[in-house]
TORSEPA-380269 format. One record per residue (C-alpha): residue in three letters; chain; x, y, z. Coordinates in nm, 2 decimals, always signed. Example, Ala and Ser with C-alpha at 12.3 -4.5 7.8 and 13.67 -1.06 7.14 Angstrom:
<atoms>
[atom 'ALA','A',[+1.23,-0.45,+0.78]]
[atom 'SER','A',[+1.37,-0.11,+0.71]]
</atoms>
This chain:
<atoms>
[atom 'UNK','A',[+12.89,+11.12,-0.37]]
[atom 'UNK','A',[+12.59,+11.06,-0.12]]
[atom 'UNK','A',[+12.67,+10.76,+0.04]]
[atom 'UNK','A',[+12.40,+10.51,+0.23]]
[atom 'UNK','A',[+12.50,+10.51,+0.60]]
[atom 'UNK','A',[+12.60,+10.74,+0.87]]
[atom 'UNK','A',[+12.98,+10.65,+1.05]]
[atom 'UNK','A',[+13.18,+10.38,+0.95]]
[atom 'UNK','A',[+13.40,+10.64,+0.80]]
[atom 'UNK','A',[+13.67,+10.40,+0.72]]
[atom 'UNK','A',[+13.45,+10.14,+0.55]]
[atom 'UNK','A',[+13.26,+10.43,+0.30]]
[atom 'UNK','A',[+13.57,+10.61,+0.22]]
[atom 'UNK','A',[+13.73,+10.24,+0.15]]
[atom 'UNK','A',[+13.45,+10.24,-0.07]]
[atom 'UNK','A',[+13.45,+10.57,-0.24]]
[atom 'UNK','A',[+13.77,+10.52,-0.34]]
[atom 'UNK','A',[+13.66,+10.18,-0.49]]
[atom 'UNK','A',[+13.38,+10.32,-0.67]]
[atom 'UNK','A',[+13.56,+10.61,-0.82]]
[atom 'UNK','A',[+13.85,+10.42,-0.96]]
[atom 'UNK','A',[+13.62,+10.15,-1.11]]
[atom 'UNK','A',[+13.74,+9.91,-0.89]]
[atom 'UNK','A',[+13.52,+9.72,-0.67]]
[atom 'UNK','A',[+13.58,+9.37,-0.65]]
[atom 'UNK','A',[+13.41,+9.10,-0.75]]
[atom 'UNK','A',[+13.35,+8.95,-0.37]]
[atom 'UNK','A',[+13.27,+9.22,-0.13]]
[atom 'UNK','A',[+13.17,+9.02,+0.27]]
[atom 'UNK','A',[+12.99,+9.27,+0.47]]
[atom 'UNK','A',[+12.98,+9.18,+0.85]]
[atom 'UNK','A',[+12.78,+9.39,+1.13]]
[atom 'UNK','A',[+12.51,+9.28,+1.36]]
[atom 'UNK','A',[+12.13,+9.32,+1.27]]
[atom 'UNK','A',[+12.05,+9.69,+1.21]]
[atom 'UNK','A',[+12.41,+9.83,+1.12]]
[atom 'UNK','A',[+12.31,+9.86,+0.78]]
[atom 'UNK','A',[+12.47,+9.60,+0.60]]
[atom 'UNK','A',[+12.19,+9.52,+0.32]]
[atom 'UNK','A',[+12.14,+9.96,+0.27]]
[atom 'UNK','A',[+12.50,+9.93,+0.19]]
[atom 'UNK','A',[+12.49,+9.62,-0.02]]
[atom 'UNK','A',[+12.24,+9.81,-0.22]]
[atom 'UNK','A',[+12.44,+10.07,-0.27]]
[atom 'UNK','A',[+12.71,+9.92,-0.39]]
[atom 'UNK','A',[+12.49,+9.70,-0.68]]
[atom 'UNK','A',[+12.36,+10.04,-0.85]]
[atom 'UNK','A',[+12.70,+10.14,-0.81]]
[atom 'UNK','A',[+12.79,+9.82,-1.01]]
[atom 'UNK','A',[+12.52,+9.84,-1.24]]
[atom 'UNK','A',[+12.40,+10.21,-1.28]]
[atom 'UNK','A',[+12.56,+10.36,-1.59]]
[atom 'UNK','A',[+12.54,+10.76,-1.50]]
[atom 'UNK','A',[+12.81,+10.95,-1.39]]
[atom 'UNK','A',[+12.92,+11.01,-1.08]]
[atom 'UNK','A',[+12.76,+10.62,-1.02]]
[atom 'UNK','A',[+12.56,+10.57,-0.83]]
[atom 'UNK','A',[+12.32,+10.84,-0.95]]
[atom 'UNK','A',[+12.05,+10.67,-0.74]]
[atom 'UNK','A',[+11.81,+10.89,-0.95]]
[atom 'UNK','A',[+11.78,+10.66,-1.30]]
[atom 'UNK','A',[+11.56,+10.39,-1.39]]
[atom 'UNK','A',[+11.85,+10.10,-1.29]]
[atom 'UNK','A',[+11.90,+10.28,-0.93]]
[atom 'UNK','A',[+11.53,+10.25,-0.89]]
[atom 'UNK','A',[+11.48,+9.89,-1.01]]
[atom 'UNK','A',[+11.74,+9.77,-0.74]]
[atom 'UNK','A',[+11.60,+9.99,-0.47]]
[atom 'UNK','A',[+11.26,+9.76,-0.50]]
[atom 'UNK','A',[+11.45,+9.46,-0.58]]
[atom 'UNK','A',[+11.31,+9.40,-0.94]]
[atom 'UNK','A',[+11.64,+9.48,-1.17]]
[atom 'UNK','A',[+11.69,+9.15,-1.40]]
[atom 'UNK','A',[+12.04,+9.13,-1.31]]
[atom 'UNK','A',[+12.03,+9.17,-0.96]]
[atom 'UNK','A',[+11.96,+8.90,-0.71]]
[atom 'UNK','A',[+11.94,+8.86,-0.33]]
[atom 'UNK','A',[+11.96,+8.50,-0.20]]
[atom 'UNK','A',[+11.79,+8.44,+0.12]]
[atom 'UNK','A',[+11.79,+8.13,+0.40]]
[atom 'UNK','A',[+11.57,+7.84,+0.29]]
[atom 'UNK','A',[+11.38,+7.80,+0.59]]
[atom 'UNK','A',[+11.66,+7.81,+0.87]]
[atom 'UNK','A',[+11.95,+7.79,+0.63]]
[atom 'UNK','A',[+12.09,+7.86,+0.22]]
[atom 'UNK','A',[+12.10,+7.53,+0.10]]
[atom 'UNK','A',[+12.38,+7.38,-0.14]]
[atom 'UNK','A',[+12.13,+7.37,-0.41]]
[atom 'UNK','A',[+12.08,+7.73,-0.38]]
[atom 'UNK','A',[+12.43,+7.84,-0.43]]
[atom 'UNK','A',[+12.41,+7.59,-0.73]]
[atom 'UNK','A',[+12.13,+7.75,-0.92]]
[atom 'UNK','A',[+12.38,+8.10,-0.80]]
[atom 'UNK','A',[+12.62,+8.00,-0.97]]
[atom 'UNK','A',[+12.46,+7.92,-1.34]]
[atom 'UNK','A',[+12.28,+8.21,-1.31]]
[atom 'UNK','A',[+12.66,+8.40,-1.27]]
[atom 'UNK','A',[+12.73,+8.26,-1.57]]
[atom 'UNK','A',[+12.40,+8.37,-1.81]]
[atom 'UNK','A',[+12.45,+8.70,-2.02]]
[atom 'UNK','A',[+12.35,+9.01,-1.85]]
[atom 'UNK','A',[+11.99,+9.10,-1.97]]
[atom 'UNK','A',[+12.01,+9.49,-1.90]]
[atom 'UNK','A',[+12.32,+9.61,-1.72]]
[atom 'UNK','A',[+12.70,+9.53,-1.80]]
[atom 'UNK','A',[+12.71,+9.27,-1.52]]
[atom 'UNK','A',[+12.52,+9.12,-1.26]]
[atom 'UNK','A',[+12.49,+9.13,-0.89]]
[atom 'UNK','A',[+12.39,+8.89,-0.61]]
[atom 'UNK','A',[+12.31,+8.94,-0.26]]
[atom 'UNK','A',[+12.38,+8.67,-0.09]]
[atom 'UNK','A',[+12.16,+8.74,+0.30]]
[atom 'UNK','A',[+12.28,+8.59,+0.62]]
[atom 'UNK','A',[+12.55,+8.41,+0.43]]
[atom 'UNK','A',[+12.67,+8.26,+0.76]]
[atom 'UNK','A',[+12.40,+8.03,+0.73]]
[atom 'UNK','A',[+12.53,+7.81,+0.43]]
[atom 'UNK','A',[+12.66,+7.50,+0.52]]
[atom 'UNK','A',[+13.01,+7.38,+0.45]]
[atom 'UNK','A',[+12.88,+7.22,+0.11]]
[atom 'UNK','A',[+12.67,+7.56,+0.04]]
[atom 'UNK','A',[+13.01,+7.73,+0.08]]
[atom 'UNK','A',[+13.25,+7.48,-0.08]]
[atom 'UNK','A',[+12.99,+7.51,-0.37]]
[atom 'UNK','A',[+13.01,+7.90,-0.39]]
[atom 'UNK','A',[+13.45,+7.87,-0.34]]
[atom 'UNK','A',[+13.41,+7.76,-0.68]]
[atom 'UNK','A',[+13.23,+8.05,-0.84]]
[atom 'UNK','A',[+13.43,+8.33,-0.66]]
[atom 'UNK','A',[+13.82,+8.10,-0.76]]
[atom 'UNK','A',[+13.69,+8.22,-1.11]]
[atom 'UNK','A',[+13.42,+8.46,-1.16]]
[atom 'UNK','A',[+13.29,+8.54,-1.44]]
[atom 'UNK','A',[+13.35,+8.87,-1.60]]
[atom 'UNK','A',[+13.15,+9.17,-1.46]]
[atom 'UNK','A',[+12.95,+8.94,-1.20]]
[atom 'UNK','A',[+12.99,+9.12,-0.84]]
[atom 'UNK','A',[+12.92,+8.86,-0.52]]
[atom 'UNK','A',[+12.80,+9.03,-0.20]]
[atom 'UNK','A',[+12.82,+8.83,+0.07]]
[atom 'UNK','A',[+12.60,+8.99,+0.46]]
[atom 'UNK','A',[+12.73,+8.79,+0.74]]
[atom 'UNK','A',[+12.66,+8.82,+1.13]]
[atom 'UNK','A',[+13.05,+8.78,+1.20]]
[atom 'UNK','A',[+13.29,+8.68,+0.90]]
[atom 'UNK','A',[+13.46,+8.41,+1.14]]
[atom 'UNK','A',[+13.12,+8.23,+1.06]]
[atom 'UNK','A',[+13.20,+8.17,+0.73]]
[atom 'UNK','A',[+13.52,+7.93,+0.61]]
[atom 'UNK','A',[+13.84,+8.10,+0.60]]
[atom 'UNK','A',[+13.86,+7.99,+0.20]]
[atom 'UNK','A',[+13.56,+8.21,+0.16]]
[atom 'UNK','A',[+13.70,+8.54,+0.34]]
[atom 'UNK','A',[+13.99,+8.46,+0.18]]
[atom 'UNK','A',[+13.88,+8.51,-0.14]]
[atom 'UNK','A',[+13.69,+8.84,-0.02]]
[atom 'UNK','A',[+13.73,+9.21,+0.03]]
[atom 'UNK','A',[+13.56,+9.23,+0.44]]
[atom 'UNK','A',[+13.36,+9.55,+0.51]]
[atom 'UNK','A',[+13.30,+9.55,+0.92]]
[atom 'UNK','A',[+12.99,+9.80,+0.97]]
[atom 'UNK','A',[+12.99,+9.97,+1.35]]
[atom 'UNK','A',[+12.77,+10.12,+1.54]]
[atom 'UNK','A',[+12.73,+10.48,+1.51]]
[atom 'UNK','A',[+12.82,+10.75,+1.80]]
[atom 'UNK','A',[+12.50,+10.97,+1.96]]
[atom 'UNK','A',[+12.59,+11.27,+1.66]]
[atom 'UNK','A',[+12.33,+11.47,+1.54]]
[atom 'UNK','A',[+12.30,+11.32,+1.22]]
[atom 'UNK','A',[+12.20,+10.94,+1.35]]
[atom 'UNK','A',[+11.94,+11.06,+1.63]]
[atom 'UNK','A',[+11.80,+11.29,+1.33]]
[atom 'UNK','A',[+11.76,+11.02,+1.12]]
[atom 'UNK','A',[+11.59,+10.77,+1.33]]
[atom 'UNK','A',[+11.35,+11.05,+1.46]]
[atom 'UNK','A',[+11.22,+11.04,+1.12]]
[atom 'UNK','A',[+11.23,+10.70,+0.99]]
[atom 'UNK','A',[+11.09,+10.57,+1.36]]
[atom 'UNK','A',[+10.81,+10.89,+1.35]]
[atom 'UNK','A',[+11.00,+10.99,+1.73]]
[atom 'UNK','A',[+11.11,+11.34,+1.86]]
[atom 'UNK','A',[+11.44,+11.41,+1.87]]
[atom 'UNK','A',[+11.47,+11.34,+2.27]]
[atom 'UNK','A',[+11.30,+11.00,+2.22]]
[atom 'UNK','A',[+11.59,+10.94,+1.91]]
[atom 'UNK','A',[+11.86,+10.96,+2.11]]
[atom 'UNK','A',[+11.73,+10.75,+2.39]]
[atom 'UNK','A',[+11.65,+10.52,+2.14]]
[atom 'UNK','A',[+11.97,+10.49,+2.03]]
[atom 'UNK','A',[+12.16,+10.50,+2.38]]
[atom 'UNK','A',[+11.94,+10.17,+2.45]]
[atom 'UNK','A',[+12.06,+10.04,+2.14]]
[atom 'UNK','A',[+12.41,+10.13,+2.20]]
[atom 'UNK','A',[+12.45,+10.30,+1.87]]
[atom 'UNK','A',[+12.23,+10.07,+1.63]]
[atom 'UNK','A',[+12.02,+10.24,+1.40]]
[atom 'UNK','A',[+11.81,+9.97,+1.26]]
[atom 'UNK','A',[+11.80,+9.90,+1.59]]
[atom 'UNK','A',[+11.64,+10.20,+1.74]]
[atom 'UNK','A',[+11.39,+10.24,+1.48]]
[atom 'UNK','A',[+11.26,+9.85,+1.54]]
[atom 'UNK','A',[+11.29,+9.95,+1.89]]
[atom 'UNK','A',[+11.03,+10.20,+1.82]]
[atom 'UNK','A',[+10.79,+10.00,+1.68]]
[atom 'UNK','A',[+10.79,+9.73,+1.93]]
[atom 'UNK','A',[+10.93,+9.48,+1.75]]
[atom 'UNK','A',[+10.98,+9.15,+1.99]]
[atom 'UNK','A',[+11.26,+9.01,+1.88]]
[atom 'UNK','A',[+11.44,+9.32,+1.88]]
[atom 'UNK','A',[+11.29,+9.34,+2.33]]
[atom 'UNK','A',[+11.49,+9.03,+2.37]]
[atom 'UNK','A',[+11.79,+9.20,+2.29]]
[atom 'UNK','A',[+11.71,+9.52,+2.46]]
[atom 'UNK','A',[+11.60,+9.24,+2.74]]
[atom 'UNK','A',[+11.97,+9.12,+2.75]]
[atom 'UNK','A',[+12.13,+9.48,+2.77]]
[atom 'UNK','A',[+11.94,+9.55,+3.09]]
[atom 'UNK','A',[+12.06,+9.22,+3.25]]
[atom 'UNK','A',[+12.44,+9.29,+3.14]]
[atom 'UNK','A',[+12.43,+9.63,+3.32]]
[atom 'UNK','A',[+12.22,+9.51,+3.55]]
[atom 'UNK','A',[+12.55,+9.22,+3.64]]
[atom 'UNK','A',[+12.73,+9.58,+3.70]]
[atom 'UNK','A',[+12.50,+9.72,+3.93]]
[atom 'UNK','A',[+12.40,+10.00,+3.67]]
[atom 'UNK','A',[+12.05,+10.12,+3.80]]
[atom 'UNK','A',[+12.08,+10.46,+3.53]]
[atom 'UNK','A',[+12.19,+10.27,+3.24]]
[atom 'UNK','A',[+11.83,+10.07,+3.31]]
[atom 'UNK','A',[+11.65,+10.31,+3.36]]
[atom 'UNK','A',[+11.76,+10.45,+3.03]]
[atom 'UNK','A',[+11.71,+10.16,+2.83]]
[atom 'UNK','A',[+11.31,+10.12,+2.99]]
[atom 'UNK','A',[+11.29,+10.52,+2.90]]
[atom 'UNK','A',[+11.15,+10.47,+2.54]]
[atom 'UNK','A',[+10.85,+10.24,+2.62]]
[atom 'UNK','A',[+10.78,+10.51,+2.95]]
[atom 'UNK','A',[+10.41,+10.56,+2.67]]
[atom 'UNK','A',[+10.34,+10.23,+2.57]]
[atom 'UNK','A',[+10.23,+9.94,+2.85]]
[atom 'UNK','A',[+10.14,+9.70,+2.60]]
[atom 'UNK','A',[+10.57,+9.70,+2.53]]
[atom 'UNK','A',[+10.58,+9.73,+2.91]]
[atom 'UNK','A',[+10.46,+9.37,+2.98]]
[atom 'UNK','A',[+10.69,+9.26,+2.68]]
[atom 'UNK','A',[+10.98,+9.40,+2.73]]
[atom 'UNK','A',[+10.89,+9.24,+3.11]]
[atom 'UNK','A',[+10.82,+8.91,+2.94]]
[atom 'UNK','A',[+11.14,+8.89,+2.76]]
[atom 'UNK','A',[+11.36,+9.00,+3.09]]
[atom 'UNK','A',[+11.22,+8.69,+3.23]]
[atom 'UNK','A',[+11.27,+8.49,+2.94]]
[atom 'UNK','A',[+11.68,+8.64,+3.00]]
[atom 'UNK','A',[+11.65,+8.53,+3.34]]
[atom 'UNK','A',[+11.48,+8.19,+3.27]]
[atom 'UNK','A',[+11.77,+8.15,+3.03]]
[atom 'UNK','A',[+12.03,+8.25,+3.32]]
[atom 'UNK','A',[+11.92,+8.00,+3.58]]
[atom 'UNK','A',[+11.87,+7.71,+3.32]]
[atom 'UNK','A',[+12.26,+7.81,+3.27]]
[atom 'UNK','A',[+12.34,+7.74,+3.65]]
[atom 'UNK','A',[+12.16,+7.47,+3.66]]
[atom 'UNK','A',[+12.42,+7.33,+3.37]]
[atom 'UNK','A',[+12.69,+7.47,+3.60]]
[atom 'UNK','A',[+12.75,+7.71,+3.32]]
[atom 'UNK','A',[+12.95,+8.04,+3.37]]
[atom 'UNK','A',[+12.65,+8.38,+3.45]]
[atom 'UNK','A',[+12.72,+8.68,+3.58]]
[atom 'UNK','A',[+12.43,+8.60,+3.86]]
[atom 'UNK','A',[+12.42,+8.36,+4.17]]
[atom 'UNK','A',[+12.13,+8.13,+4.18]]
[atom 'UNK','A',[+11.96,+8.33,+4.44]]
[atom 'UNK','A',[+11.98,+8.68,+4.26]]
[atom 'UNK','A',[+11.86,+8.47,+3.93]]
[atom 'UNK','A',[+11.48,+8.38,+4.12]]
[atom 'UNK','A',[+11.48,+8.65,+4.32]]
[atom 'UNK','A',[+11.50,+8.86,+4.01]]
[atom 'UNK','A',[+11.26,+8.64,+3.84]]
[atom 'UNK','A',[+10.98,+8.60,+4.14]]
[atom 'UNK','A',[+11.01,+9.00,+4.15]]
[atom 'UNK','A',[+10.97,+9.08,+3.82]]
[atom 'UNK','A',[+10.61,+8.85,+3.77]]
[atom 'UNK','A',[+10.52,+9.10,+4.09]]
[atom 'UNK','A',[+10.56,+9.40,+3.90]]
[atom 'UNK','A',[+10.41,+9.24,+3.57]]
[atom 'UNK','A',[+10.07,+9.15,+3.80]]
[atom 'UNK','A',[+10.11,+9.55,+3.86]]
[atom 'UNK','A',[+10.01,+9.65,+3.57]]
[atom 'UNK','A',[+9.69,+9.51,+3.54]]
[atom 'UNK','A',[+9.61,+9.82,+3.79]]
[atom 'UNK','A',[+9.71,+10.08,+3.58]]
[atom 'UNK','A',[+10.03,+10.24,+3.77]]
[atom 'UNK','A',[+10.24,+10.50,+3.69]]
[atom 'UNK','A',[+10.52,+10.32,+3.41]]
[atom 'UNK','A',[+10.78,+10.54,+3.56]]
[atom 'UNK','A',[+10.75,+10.40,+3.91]]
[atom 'UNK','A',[+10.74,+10.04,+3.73]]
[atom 'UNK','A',[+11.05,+10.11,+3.59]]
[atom 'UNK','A',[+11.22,+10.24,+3.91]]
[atom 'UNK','A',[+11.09,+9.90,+4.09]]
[atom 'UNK','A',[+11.27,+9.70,+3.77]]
[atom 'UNK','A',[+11.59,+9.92,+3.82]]
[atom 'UNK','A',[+11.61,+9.87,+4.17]]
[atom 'UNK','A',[+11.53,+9.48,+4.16]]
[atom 'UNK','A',[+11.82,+9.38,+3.93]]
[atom 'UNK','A',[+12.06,+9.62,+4.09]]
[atom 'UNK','A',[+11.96,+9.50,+4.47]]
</atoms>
């Protein structure tokens, strides 16, 4: 069987075993940071519910397909309302459990950043999963699992997705999904320490992703690590418009330290390193206006946050 992800060698043969002995249960919770995989492995396991081929999944037939786009009439993904799943939500979920399947044998719901339901969201969803209907499959994608209420994990099998080691298969397949060389793969996913969703955003300058790449350069820059810096900064070394982001969002970190300190918070930084850091960094960001060579720029970030 091909499965969906590379590593997490526990949590796919877990599953293989599941899927081959027909017995995948009827609440799956799949926790993992952003970029580990969990919704490619959610899929998975709904055309493994639904697909009727054998071995299943075939992830060739007509059912396989309609999941893969997200159009199969008994398959569902639930996603926040805004900044949150609301209780209603999880109600209309759980009449819809309870309608006849209009193609496959059973039915399948996502249900996406299920740490944001509420306590009434989730108390209203306990109640479906206490008694599920026949053949109805609940996959739950979670941040963390301690996020959700312990009647809710309770009730489910918990798949914790990790992220993957530098191997040969990983920086080969973000190489080709991110459109990278091999070499620019594997620094890719150094700086992401081992995220593969990661890398790839990484690769096409996505911001949200910077701000985390921005707060891996200030944790190794708390332990003085000028290479590990330097490693992260090595996959924008082409692009200066992600240069002056990635710069922006390590002074956003910073901002974020030093409005910590002043709360008399806990940070790996003393006050003085904190605007030093900051003063410096809107130095090197005026830089670039002149066109200098990236690699220097990064050698002056390096050596700023480790001084």
């Amino acid at each position: 069987m091909q499965m969906p992800l590379i590593g997490n060698t526990r949590v796919l043969n877990m599953l293989d075993s599941m899927i081959k002995n027909n017995r995948i249960p009827h609440a799956i919770l799949i926790e993992g940071e952003e970029g580990l995989g969990k919704k490619t492995l959610a899929n998975f396991i709904a055309k493994a519910c639904l697909c009727k081929n054998e071995p299943t999944p075939c992830l060739n037939c007509k059912t396989c397909h309609l999941i893969e786009v997200g159009s199969h009439p008994d398959f569902q993904i639930i996603e926040p309302d805004g900044n949150q799943i609301k209780v209603e939500q999880i109600r209309e979920l759980r009449v819809e459990a309870f309608l006849t399947p209009m193609a496959a044998d059973g039915r399948v719901f996502i249900i996406d950043f299920a740490h944001t339901m509420n306590d009434f969201a989730q108390n209203a969803l306990l109640k479906v999963l206490e008694e599920p209907p026949q053949g109805v499959t609940f996959i739950l994608l979670a941040k963390s699992a301690k996020m959700l209420l312990e009647t809710i994990r309770s009730r489910c099998v918990c798949f914790t997705l990790s992220p993957v080691a530098f191997e040969e298969d990983a920086i080969n397949k973000v190489a080709v999904l991110a459109g990278v060389t091999n070499a620019e793969a594997q620094t890719l996913l150094i700086a992401t320490d081992g995220n593969i969703g990661g890398a790839i955003t990484s690769a096409s300058g996505d911001t949200v992703f910077l701000s985390g790449v921005a707060s891996k350069i200030l944790s190794l820059a708390a332990s003085k690590d000028r290479l590990g810096i330097l490693t992260c900064l090595q996959p924008y070394v082409k692009d200066r418009a992600k240069v002056s982001e990635l710069i922006f969002e390590l002074k956003t970190a910073l901002a974020k330290e030093i409005k910590k300190k002043a709360m008399k918070e806990m940070s790996s930084f003393t006050a003085e390193k904190l605007n030093f850091c900051y003063s410096e960094l809107n130095n090197i960001q005026s830089k670039l206006e002149f066109n200098p060579s990236i690699p220097l720029i990064f050698c002056l970030i390096a050596a700023v946050l480790t001084a």
